[in-house]
C-alpha atoms as one frame of an Amber mdcrd trajectory, in Angstrom:
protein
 -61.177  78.429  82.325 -59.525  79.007  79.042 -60.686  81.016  76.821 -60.697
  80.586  72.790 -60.895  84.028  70.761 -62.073  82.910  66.882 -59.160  84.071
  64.302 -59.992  87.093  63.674 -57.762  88.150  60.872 -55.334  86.911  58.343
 -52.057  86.924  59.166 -49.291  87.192  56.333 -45.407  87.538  57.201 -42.705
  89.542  54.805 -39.412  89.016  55.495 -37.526  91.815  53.890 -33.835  91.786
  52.706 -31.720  93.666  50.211 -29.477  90.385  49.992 -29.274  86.620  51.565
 -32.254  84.672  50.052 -31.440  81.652  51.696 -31.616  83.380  55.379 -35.006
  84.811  54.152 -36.678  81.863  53.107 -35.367  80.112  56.676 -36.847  82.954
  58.750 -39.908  83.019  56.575 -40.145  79.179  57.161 -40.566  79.920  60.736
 -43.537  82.167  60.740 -44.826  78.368  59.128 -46.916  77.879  63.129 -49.071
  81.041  62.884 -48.849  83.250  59.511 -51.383  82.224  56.339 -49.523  83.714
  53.797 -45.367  84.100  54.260 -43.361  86.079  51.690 -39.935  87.080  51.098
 -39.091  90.608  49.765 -35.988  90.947  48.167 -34.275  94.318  46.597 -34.745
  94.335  42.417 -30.899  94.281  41.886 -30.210  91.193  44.070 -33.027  88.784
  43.135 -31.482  87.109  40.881 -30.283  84.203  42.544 -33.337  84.106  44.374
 -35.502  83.625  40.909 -32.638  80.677  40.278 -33.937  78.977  43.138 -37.225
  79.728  43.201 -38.507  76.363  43.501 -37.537  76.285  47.204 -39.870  79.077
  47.728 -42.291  77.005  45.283 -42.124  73.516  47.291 -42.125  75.570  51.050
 -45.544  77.911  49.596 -43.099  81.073  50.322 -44.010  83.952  48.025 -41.086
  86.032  46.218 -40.945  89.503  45.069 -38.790  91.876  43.528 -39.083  95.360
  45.189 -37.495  98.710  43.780 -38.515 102.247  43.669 -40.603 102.472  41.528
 -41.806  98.975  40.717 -42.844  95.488  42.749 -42.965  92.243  41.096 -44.205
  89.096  42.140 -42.176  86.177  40.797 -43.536  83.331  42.831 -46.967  83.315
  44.454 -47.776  82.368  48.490 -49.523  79.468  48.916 -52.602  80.502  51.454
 -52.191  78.286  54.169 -54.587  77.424  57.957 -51.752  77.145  59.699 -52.263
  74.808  63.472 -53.122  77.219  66.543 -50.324  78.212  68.076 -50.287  80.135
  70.793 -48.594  83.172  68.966 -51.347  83.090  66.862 -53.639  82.996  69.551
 -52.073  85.914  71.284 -52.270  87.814  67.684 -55.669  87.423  67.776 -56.568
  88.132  70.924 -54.727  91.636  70.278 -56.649  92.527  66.849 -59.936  92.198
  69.026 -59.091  93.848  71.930 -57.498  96.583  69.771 -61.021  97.067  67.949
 -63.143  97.556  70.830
């Protein structure tokens, strides 16, 4: 018998890097079977080229933000997102309630 838990949280990805956009935006891609939200994190003083390409993050519904000390900045928005069930994101799940009993 197999047994379905219901979601029982929201599951949102960062993938942070001081450099390498592009390699962020492919690993965030990936989290594309289980996460709802997917972002990329990138340090302040490299984000440039990033912000020059932000439209890949646009058209893939990646997030992008600047992050320094003393300041975080949200250039592009996540698109929210009910990803398929996958069985990482069934094993999530099952984890979050077993971990709250």
């Amino acid at each position: 018998m197999t047994v379905r838990y219901p979601d029982a949280l929201s599951i949102r990805t960062f993938e942070l890097k001081q450099r390498g956009w592009e390699q962020a935006l492919r690993q965030a891609i990936r989290s594309d079977s289980y996460a709802d939200m997917r972002w990329v994190v990138m340090d302040a003083d490299a984000i440039e080229d990033a912000i020059k390409h932000e439209k890949q993050c646009k058209d893939s519904g990646i997030g992008l933000i600047s992050l320094d000390r003393d300041d975080l900045e949200i250039h592009v928005w996540a698109d929210n997102v009910y990803p398929a069930t996958s069985t990482t994101r069934q094993l999530l799940n099952e984890r979050a309630i077993e971990s709250g009993r």
